[in-house]
N, C-alpha and C positions, 0 to 999 in steps of 0.2 A: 173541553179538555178530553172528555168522554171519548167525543168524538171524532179527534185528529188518532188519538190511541187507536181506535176501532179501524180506523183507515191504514195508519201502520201495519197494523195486526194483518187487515187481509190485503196490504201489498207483500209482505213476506210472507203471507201464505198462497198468492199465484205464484210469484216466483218461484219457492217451492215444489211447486205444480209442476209448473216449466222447468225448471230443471229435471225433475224425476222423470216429467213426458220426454224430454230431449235425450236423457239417457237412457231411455228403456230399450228394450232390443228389439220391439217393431218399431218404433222411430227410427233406430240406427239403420235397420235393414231397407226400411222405405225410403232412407237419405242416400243408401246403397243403390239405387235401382235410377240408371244414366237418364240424363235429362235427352238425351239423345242416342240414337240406337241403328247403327246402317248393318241392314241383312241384303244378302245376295236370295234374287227370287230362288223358290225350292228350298230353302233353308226354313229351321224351327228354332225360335229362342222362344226358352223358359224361363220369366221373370216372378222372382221371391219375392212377396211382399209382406207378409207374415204377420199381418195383424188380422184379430179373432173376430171380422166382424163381416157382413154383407155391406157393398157397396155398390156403384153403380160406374161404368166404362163408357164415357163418350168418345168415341171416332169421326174422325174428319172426313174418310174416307175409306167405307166398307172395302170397294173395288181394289184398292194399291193393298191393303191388309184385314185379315180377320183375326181376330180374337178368343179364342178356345173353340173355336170352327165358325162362331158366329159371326153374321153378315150383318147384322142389325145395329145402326147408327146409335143407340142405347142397351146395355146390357149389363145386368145384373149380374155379378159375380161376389163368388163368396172370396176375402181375401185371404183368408188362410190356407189358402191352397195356391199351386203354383198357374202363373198366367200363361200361355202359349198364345205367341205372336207366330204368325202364320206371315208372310209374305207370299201377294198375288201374282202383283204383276211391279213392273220399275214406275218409279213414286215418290212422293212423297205423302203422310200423313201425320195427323196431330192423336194422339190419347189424351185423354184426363179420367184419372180416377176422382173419383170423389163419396165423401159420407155424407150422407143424408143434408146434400145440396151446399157441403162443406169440402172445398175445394183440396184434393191431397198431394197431389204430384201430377205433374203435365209433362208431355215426353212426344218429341218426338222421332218421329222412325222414316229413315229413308232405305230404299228399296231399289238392289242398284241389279243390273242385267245380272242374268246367269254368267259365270265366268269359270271357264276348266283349261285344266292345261294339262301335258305329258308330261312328268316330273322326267328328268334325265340322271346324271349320275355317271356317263359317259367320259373317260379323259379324250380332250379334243386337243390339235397343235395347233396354236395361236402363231399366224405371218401376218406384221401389220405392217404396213406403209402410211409414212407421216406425212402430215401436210405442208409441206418444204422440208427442209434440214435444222434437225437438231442440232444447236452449239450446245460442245459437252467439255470442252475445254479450247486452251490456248495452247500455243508451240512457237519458238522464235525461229524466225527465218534467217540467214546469214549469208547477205547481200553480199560480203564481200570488203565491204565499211563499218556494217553494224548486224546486230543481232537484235533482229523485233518481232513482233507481233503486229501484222498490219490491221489484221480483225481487232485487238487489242487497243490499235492507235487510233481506229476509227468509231470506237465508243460498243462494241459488239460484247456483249454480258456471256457470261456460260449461262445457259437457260433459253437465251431466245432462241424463236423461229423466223430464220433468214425464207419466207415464203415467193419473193420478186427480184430477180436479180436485171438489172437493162430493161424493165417492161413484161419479162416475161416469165410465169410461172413456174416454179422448180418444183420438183421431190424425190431428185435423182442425183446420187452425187457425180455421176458418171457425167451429166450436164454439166455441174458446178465447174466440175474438172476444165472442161472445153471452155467452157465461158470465161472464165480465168484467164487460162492462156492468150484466148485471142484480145480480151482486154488489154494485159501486162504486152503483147507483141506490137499493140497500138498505140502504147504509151498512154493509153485512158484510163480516168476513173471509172467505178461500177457504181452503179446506182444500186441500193441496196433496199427493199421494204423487209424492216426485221416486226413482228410480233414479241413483245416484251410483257407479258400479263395478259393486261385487257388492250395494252398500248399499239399506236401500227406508230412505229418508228422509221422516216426515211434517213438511211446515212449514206455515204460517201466510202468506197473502199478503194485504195490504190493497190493493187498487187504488188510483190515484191520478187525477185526473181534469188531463187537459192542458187549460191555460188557451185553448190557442188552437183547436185543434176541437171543446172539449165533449166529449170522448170518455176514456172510462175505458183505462188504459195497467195492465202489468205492468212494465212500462222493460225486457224482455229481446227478444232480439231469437229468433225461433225460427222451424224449417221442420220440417215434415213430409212434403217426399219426396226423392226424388234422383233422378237420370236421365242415362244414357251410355249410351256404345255398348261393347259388347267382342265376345267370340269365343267360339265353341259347344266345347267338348272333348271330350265325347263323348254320346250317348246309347244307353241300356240299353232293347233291345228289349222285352224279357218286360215289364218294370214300365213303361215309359214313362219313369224317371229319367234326367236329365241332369245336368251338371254344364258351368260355363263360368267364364272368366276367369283360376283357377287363383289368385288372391288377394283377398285381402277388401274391400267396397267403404268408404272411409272418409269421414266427411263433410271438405268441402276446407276446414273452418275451424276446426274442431276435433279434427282427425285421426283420428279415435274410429270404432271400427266401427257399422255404421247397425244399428240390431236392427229387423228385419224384423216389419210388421203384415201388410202382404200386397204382392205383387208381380207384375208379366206379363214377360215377355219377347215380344221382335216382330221382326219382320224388319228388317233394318237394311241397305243399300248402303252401299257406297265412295265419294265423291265425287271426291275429291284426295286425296293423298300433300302432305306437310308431310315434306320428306326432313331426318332426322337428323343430327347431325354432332357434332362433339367438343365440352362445355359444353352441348348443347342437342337434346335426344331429339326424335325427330321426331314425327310424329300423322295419324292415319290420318282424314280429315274425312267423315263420313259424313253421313247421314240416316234417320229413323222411316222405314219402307216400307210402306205398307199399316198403320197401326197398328190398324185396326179386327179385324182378324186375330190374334189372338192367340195366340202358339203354345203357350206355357203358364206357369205360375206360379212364384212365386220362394217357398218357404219355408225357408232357409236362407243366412245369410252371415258365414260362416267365413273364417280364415285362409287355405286354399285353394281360394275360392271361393264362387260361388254355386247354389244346388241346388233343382231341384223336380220338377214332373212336365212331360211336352209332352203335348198331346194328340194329333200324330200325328209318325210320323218325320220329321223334317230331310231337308228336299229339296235337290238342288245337290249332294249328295255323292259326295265322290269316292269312297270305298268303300262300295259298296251294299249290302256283306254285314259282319255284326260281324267283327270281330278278335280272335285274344287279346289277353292283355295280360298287363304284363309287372311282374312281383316289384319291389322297389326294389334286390335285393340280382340282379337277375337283369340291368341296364342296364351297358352297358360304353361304355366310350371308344372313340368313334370314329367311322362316319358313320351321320348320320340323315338322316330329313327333317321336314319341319315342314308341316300343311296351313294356308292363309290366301288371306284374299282381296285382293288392291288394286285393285281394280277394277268397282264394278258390285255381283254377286253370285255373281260365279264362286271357286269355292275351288279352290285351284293348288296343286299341290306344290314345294317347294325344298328345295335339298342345303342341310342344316347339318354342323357336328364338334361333338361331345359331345367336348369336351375337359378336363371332371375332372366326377369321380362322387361324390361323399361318402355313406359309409357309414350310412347312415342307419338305427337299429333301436326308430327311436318318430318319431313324423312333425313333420318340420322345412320348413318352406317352401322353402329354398337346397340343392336336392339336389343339382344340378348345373349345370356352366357350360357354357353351350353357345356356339358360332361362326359366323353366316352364313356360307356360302364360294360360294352361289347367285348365279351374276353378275346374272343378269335383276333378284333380289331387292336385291344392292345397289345397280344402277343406279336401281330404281326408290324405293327407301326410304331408300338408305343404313346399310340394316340392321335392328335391332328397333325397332318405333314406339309410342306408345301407339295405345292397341286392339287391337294383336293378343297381349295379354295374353289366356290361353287357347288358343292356339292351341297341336292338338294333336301331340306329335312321338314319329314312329313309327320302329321300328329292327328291322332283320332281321320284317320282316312284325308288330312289334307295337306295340301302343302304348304308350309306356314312361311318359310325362307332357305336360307342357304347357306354355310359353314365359309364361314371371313377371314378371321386371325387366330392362329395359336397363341397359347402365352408361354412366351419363352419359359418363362422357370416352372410350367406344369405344362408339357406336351398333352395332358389326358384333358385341357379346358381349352374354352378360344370362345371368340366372338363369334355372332350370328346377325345375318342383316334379314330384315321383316321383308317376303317374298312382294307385298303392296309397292314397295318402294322398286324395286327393279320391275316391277310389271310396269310401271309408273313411266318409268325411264325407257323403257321398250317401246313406248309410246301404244300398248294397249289399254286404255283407260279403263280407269275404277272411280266411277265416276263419283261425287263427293254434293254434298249440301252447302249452301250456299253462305251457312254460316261458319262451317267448315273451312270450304276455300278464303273466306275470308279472315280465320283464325289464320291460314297456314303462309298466304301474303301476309300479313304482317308481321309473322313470324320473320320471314325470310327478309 
């Protein structure tokens, strides 16, 4: 009886233990410290571990990283003090700390190429060309008998992409036009391959002939290009790759992203400020500058963004020399700045607050929420406006990402996308571990 008592006794006095060990604040802060850690070579991270005691650091791999400068596959470190991960070269490596041959936390570090880039800040004019013709609506035709829609009759949606008309490839309605007519004056159907989603749909279209101009109709209503302005976010020396906007370009009647045939970008000025206010975002009014200039092409438009080559660097910039740039998981709360233009073609810098970060481990548009708090910026905007979508925002010297969405009822806040993800999409790799990529497919 003694002795089941005694046993009780000291099982509530480990647990005890363990709980006070689990809550103490070196426990908590060594639960703090990532099982995993990607640094770009050239970079220094300082890890807290905050307990009062000498231990011992084994590395898998002096060469890819060293450890408070040492090279030695064992080393002794006092852990009350902060640890500096050095990254050598691109890598991977394992840590383990440990107390006196008691195992504390194992971590590993991958080590990914040097990467910089020319932040921008530049307004550019956006001229896209889709990849066939957009359906943006219907229109009835009036043969003379009846009143239809022959697009309508033949199963044609607002949204699809009519991409193959008879065999042969469109993205010009100026084609669509002709093709038509010689169709309807043959008395044939068109063979149509329409894009519906992910779907290739073949249909059948019979032209109609409108009683009052003589002219053969499909009754849909369709475009083939788009065109705005927005803002440059960075450009990649070595390749010539850019990236701008920071979200995807949609057409404004069917909301649908535009699938790119081919594209330019161009030099764009500021005209006016359209200042924002609560119920009604403001807009930045611009103009083409020089369109005959081309800076370079569009073959990309993505969720965050649109992507292609320039043919030479972005002039006007504030930073003349690349930057790093920064992790999604490496961006914190607190102040940045944002590069943009209101004026002309001068790109200017302003104080924002990164005021929430969300954890992002597979790429999401809404990484964070950012703050104007730049008086100049408010007086002259009222805060975020359309067009300065893409503008780039940098923190502690890097570029973290790029200014997305205002919030309507507070022009002074908006969304921000993590600058990883559109380098991602640019197709300049950041390259990832392999437990990583394997988190992020099964995410998707």
């Amino acid at each position: 009886m003694i002795r089941q008592y005694r046993r009780q006794w000291m099982g509530c006095l480990l647990l005890l233990i363990t709980a006070l060990t689990v809550t103490s604040a070196p426990f908590q802060t060594l639960s703090s410290v990532p099982r995993e850690l990607r640094l770009f070579e050239g970079s220094l991270q300082q890890l807290q571990v905050s307990m009062p005691v000498m231990g011992t650091l084994v590395n898998s791999n002096p060469e890819i990283v060293s450890v408070n400068g040492n090279k030695a596959r064992e080393v002794s470190v006092d852990l009350s003090k902060p640890l500096s991960v050095e990254p050598k070269r691109a890598g991977e490596a394992k840590l383990q700390l440990k107390w006196h041959h008691i195992p504390l936390k194992a971590m590993k570090v991958n080590v990914l190429p040097d990467l910089r880039v020319v932040p921008g800040g530049q307004s550019i004019g956006v001229k896209m060309q889709t990849a066939g013709v957009l359906v943006v609506g219907h229109h009835l035709v009036d043969s003379g008998t009846e009143k239809y829609s022959p697009g309508e009759r033949s199963g044609i949606h607002v949204g699809d992409m009519i991409i193959r008309m008879n065999d042969m490839y469109i993205n010009d309605m100026n084609d669509v036009k002709k093709m038509v007519n010689e169709a309807g004056q043959k008395n044939e159907p068109m063979q149509l391959l329409v894009v519906r989603g992910k779907e290739k749909l073949s249909l059948t279209l019979m032209p109609a002939k409108d009683k009052k101009d003589q002219e053969y109709r499909m009754g849909l209503y369709i475009r083939d290009s788009a065109a705005g302005v927005g803002t440059l976010t960075f450009y990649e020396p070595k390749t010539g790759t850019y990236g701008a906007l920071g979200h995807v370009i949609s057409d404004m009647d069917t909301g649908q992203a535009i699938v790119v045939g081919d594209g330019q970008i161009v030099q764009a000025s500021v005209t006016s400020i359209e200042k924002g206010e609560s119920g009604n975002p403001g807009e930045k009014l611009a103009r083409f500058y020089n369109e005959s200039e081309v800076l370079g092409n569009i073959t990309k438009n993505t969720p965050f963004g649109i992507f292609g080559r320039m043919k030479t660097k972005p002039k006007r910039s504030v930073y003349q020399d690349a930057i790093p740039v920064a992790l999604a998981e490496q961006v914190k709360e607190g102040p940045a700045k944002i590069l943009t233009v209101v004026d002309g073609q001068k790109v200017e810098e302003f104080d924002i607050q990164i005021v929430n970060v969300v954890k992002q481990h597979f790429p999401a548009t809404k990484g964070m929420i950012i703050k104007i708090t730049d008086k100049r910026l408010l007086e002259r905007t009222g805060g975020i406006v359309q067009g300065m979508s893409g503008s780039p925002i940098i923190q502690n010297g890097k570029l973290v990402g790029a200014v997305t969405h205002v919030f309507v009822n507070d022009p002074t806040s908006g969304y921000g996308c993590f600058i990883e993800w559109m380098l991602q999409d640019a197709g300049i790799p950041v390259r990832q571990s392999p437990s990583t990529q394997k988190a992020n497919e099964e995410a998707a």
